[in-house]
VEXDREN-2710 file (C-alpha; in Angstrom, 1 decimal):
% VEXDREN-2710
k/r/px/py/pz
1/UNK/2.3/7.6/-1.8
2/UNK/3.2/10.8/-1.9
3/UNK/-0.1/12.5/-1.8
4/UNK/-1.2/10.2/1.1
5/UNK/2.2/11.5/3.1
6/UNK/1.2/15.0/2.3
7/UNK/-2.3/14.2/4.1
8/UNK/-0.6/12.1/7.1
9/UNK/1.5/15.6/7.6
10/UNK/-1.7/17.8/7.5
11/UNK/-3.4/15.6/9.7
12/UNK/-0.6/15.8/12.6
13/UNK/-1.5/19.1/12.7
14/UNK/-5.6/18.2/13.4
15/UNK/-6.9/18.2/16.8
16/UNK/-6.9/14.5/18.4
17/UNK/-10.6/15.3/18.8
18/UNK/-11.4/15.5/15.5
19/UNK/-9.5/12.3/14.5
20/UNK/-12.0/10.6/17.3
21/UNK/-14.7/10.8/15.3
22/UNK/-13.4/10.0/12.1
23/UNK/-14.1/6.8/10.2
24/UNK/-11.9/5.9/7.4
25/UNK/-12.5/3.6/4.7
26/UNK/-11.5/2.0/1.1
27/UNK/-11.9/-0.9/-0.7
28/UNK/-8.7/-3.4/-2.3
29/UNK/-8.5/-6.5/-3.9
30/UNK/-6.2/-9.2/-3.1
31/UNK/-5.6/-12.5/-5.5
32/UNK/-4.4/-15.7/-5.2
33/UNK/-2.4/-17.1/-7.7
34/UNK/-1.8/-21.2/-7.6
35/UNK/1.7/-21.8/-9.8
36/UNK/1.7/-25.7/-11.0
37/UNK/4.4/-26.0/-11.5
38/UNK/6.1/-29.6/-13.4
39/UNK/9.5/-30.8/-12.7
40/UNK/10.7/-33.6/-15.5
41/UNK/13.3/-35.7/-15.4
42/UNK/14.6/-37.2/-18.6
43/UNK/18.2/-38.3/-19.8
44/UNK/20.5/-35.4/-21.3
45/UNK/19.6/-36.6/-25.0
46/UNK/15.9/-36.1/-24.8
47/UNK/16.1/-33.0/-24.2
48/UNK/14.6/-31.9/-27.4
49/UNK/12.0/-34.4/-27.6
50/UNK/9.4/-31.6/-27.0
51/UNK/6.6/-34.4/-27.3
52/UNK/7.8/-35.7/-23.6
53/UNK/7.3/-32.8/-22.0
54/UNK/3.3/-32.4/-21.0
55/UNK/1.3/-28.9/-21.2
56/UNK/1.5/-27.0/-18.4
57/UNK/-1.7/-26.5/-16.8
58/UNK/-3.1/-22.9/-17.0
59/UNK/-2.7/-21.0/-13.1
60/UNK/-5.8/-20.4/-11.9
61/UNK/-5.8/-16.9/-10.2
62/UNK/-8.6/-16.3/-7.3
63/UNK/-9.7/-12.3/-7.0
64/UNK/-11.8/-11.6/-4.3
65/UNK/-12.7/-7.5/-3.5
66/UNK/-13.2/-6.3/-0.2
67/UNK/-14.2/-2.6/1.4
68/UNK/-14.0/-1.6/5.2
69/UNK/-13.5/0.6/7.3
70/UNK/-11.7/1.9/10.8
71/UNK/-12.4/4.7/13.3
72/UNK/-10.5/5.2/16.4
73/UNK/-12.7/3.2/18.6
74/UNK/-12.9/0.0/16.6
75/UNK/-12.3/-1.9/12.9
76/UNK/-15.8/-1.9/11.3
77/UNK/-17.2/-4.3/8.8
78/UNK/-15.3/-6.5/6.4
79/UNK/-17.5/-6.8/3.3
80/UNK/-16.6/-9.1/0.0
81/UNK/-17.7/-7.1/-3.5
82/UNK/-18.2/-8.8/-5.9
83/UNK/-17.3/-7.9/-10.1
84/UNK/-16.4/-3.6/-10.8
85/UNK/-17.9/-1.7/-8.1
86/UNK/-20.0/0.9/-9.4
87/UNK/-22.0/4.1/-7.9
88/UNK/-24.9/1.3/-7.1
89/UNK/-22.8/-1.3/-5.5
90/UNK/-21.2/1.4/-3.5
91/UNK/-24.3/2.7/-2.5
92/UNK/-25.3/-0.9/-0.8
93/UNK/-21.9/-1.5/0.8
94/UNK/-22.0/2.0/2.7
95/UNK/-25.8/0.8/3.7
96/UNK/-24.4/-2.9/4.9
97/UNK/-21.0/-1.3/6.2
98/UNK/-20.8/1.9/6.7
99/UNK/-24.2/2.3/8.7
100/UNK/-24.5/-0.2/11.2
101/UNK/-20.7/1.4/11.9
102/UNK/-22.3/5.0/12.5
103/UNK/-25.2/3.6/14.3
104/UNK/-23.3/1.0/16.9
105/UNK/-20.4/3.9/17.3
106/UNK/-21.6/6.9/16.5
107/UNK/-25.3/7.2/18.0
108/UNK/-25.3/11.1/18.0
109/UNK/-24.6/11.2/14.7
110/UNK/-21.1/13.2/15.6
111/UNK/-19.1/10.8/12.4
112/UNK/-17.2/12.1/10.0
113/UNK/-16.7/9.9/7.2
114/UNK/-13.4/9.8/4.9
115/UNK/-12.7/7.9/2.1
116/UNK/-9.9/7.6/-0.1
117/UNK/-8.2/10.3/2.9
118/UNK/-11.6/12.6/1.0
119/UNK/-14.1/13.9/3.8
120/UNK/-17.5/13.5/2.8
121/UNK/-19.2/16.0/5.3
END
């Protein structure tokens, strides 16, 4: 948090025409956790009868990754990864993302692209 307040400060100080041709991007993962939960009801002296009370299911957790990326004229491409990304999977998402972003924005080839608030000029 801190470095990225550190960059938002230095980057006040950037020309507004610089930020126009910027295109920012990362990647996050977001799950979904289902709780089950069970209510019993049973009568105050049963309460230790532990064979009355049935095994609570095990929460099944849904992970799904995703990377995108924004520039000043428009959001760019939403695009689900699936396991670890690694330097291969990375590779493909900025060729199905990142690209067609470039191309459809950015036909003179004028982008800069930042990831992670890194340039990678």
């Amino acid at each position: 948090l801190k470095k990225r307040r550190i960059w938002a400060m230095e980057s006040l100080r950037c020309k507004i025409a610089d930020l126009l041709n910027e295109v920012f991007s990362d990647e996050t993962s977001a799950q979904i956790v289902s709780d089950k939960r069970i209510y019993i009801w049973r009568k105050s002296e049963e309460k230790d009868r532990l064979h009355l009370v049935p095994k609570k299911p095990r929460s099944k957790t849904l992970s799904v990754m995703v990377w995108g990326s924004i520039t000043s004229k428009e959001k760019g491409i939403l695009l689900p990864v699936e396991d670890n990304i690694n330097a291969q999977k990375y590779f493909q998402v900025l060729q199905d993302g990142l690209l067609p972003v470039l191309d459809w924005y950015f036909p003179e080839g004028d982008a800069v692209f930042v990831h992670d608030n890194a340039p990678c000029l």
